[in-house]
C-alpha positions in Angstrom: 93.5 -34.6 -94.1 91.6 -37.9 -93.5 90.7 -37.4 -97.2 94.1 -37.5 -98.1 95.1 -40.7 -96.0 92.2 -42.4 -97.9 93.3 -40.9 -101.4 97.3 -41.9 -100.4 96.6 -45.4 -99.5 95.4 -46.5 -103.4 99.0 -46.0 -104.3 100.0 -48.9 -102.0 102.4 -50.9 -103.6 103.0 -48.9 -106.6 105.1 -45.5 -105.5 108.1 -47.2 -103.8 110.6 -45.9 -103.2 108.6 -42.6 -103.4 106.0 -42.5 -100.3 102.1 -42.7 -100.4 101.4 -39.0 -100.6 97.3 -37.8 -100.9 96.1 -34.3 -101.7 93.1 -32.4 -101.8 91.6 -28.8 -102.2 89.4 -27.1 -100.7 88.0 -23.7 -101.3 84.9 -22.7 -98.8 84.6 -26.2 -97.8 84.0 -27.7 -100.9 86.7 -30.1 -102.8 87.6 -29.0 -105.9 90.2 -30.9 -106.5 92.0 -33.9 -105.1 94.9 -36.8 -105.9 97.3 -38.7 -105.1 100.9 -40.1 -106.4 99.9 -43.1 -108.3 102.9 -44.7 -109.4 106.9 -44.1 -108.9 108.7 -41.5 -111.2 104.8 -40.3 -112.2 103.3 -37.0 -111.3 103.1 -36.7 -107.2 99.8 -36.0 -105.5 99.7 -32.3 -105.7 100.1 -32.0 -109.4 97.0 -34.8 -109.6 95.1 -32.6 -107.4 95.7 -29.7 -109.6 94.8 -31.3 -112.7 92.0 -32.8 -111.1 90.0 -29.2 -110.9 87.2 -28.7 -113.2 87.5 -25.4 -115.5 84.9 -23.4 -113.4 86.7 -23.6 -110.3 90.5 -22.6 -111.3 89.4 -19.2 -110.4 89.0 -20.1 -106.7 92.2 -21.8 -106.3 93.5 -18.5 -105.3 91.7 -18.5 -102.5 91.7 -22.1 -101.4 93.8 -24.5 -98.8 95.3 -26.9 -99.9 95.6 -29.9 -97.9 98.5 -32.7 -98.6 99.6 -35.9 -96.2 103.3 -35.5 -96.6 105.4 -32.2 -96.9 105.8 -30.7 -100.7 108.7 -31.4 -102.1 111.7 -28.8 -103.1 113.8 -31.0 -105.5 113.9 -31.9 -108.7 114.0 -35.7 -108.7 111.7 -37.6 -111.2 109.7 -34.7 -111.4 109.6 -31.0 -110.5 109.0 -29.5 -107.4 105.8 -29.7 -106.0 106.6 -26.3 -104.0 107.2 -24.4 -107.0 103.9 -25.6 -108.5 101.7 -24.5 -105.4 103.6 -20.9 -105.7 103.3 -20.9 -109.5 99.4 -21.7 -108.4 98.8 -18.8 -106.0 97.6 -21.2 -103.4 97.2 -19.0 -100.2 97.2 -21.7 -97.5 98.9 -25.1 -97.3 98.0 -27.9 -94.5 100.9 -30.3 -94.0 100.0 -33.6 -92.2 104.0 -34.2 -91.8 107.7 -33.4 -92.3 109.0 -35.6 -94.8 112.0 -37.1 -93.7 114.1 -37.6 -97.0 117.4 -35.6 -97.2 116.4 -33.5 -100.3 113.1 -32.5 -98.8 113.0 -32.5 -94.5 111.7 -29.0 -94.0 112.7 -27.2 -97.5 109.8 -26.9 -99.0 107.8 -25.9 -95.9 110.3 -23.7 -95.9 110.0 -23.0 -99.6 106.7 -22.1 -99.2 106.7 -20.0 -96.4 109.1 -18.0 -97.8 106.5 -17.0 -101.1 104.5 -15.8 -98.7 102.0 -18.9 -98.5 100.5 -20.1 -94.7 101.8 -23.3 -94.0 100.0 -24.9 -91.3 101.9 -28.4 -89.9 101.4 -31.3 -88.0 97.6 -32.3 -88.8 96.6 -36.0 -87.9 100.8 -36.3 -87.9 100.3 -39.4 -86.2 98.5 -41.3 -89.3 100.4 -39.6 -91.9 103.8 -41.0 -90.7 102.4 -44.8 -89.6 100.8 -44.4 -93.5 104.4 -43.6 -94.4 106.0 -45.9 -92.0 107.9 -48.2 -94.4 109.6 -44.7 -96.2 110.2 -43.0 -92.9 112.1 -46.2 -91.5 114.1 -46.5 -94.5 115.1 -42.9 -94.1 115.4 -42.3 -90.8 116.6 -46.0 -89.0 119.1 -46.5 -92.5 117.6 -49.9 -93.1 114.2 -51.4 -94.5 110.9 -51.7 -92.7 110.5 -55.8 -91.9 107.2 -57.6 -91.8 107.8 -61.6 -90.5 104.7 -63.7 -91.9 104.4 -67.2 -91.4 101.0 -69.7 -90.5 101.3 -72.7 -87.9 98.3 -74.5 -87.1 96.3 -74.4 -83.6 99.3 -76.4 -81.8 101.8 -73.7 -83.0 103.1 -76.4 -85.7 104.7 -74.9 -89.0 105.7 -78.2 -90.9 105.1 -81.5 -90.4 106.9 -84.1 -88.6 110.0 -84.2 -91.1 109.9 -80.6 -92.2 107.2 -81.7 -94.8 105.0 -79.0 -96.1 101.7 -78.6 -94.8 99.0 -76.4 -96.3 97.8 -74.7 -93.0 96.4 -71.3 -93.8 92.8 -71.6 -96.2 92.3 -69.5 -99.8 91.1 -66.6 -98.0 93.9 -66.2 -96.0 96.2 -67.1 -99.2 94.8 -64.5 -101.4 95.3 -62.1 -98.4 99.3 -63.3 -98.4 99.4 -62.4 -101.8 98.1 -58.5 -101.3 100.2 -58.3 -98.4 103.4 -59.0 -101.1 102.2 -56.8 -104.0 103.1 -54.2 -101.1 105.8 -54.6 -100.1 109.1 -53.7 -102.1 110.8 -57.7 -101.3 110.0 -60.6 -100.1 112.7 -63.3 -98.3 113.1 -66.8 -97.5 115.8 -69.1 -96.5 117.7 -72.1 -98.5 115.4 -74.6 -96.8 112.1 -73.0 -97.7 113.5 -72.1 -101.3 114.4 -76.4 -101.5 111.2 -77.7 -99.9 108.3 -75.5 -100.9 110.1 -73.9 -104.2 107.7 -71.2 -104.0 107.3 -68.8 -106.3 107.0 -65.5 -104.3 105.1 -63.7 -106.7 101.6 -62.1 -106.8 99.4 -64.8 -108.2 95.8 -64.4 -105.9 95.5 -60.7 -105.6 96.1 -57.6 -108.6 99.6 -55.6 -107.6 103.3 -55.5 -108.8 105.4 -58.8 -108.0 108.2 -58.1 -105.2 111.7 -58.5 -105.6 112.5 -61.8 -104.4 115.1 -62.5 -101.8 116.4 -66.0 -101.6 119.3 -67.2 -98.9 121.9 -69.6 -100.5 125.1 -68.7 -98.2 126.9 -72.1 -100.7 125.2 -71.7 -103.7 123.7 -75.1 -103.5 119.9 -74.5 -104.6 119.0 -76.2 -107.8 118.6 -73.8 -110.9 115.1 -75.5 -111.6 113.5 -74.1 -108.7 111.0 -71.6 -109.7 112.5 -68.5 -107.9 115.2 -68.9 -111.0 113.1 -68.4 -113.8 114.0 -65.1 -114.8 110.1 -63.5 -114.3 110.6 -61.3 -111.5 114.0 -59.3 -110.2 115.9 -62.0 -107.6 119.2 -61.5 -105.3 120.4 -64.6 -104.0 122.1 -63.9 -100.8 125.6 -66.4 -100.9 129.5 -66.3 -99.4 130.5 -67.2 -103.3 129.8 -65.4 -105.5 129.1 -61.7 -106.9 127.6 -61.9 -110.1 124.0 -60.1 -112.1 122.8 -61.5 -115.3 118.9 -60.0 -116.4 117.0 -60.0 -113.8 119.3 -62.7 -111.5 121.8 -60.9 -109.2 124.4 -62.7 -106.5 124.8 -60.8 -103.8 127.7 -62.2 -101.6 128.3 -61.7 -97.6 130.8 -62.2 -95.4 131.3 -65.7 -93.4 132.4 -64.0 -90.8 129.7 -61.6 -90.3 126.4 -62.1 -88.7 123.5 -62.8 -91.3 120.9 -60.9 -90.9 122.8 -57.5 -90.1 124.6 -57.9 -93.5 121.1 -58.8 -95.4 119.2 -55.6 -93.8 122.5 -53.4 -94.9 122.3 -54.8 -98.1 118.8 -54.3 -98.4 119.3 -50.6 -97.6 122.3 -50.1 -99.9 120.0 -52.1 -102.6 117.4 -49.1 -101.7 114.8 -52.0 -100.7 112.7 -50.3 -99.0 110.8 -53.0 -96.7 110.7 -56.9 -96.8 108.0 -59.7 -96.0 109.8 -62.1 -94.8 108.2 -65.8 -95.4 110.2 -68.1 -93.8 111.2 -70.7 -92.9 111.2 -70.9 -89.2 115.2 -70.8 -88.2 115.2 -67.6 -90.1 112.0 -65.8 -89.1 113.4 -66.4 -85.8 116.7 -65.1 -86.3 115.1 -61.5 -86.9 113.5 -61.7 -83.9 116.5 -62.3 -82.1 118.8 -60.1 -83.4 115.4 -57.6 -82.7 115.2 -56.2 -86.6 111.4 -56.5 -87.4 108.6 -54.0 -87.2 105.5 -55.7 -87.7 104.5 -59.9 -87.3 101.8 -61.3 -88.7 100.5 -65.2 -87.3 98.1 -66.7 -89.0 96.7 -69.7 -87.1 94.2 -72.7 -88.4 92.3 -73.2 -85.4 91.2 -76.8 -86.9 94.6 -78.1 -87.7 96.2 -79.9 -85.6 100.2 -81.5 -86.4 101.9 -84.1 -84.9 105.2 -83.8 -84.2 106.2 -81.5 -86.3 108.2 -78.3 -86.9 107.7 -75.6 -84.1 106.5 -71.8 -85.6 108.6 -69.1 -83.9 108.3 -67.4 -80.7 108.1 -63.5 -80.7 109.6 -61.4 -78.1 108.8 -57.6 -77.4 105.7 -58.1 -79.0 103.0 -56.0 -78.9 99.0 -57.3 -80.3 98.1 -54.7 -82.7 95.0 -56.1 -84.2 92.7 -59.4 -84.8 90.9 -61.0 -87.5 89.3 -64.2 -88.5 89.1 -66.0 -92.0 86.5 -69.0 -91.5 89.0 -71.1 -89.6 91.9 -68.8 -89.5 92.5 -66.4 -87.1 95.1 -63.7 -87.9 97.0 -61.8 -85.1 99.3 -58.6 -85.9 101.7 -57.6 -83.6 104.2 -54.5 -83.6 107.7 -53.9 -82.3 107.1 -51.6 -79.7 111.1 -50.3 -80.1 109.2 -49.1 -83.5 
């Protein structure tokens, strides 16, 4: 099963909205045959596996085990079922590391299986399987997408300088690892400020993966259409009170004035079937998730040699719990979960 956590993580950022899903086979303790779903509306993990088995061995796969991360599916959806194709197979034995949550699925092909007479064993390093999963399992199960707030500040918890001016705190490493952290993820968000002052991009430039889908917060539509989240390259909602309006790969998605923010933009996230966000800033906004408590994982990076004057304060997490360290030359990057996760 550990096998098929490795094998299911190499489809990181690529299957959304399908999950990371790894397989293997093993007859007499030898593999003879693993995968993993490689890419959204593509063969899943199990078929991969199957394929994967050299001539010599098809013979044994009537007496193997197969082991796969998430529960087979029982649907037809972009492809066939999985199910079917493990009874078509003969496979004896199946080891499930977890229920899958989705509608369609949740327990029917376990039960699927069971029911052709094949052992289904469930429940094996559950744990890992789901937190491998955790962005597809939120979505599914909490209604709404799985949000990662990102955002550097430099050793005096300074974001911007003394006017709001930019200030390039975090070094390349930590940059390039910015950009793998957005090739996956299924969005990525800022607010109008940021979009004004920075005009970022908010595509993967520094690291290999797809681009997300990029969010931008304009509640008066007053962002000029030279900024470079405009340019028609990658899929953007602009979040507004305006206007409702999708040309190509520009949509205008339009809230309500009276409504809170951010529970209108992780509604329409879900309804959008956005899956999770990274949400870059600016400050005002990161902090407004973490007020109204709708985040799942933070991630600080902090120059320990930079020092700002004045400047713009980085937000303050609350209900924070440290998950992990690590340091980048002079960067030290701190992960912290929700622990209402």
């Amino acid at each position: 099963m550990q096998r098929c956590l490795e094998l299911a993580r190499l489809g990181a950022g690529y299957t959304a909205p399908n999950p990371m899903v790894g397989a293997v086979l093993v007859h007499e303790g030898r593999i003879i045959g693993e995968g993993y779903h490689q890419l959204y509306g593509k063969a899943h993990a199990e078929v991969n596996c199957l394929a994967a088995i050299k001539e010599e061995d098809i013979p044994l796969m009537q007496s193997a085990t197969m082991y796969v991360s998430l529960e087979p599916c029982a649907h037809f959806g972009k492809t066939p079922p999985c199910a079917d194709l493990i009874i078509a197979k003969k496979i004896p034995r199946v080891v499930v590391g977890c229920r899958d949550p989705f509608p369609e699925v949740d327990g029917k092909g376990i039960e699927k299986l069971r029911a052709a007479g094949v052992e289904v064993e469930v429940g094996v390093l559950e744990k890992e399987c789901i937190a491998l999963n955790r962005r597809f399992f939120t979505f599914h199960t909490r209604r709404r997408p799985y949000i990662v707030l990102k955002w550097a500040q430099s050793a005096n918890g300074k974001i911007a300088g003394g006017d709001g001016d930019r200030v390039l705190i975090s070094n390349e490493y930590s940059n390039r690892l910015v950009h793998k952290w957005r090739s996956e993820e299924a969005a990525i968000l800022v607010g109008t400020n940021t979009a004004l002052s920075d005009d970022p991009a908010l595509t993967v430039r520094l690291w290999t993966g797809p681009d997300p889908v990029r969010l931008v917060i304009d509640k008066e539509l007053r962002l000029p259409e030279s900024l470079r989240v405009f340019d028609g390259r990658v899929r953007t909602i602009v979040f507004n009170t305006v206007r409702e309006e999708s040309a190509g790969n520009l949509v205008y998605y339009r809230l309500s004035k009276e409504e809170s923010l951010i529970p209108q933009i992780v509604n329409a996230l879900y309804e959008l079937k956005i899956q999770s966000v990274l949400v870059e800033g600016g400050a005002q906004l990161l902090q407004s998730f973490i007020e109204e408590g709708y985040w799942d994982e933070a991630r600080v990076i902090t120059n320990n040699e930079l020092e700002i004057s004045g400047g713009l304060a980085g937000p303050v997490l609350k209900n924070a719990r440290p998950h992990a360290v690590e340091t980048l030359l002079s960067d030290t990057i701190r992960y912290y979960d929700h622990p209402l996760y």
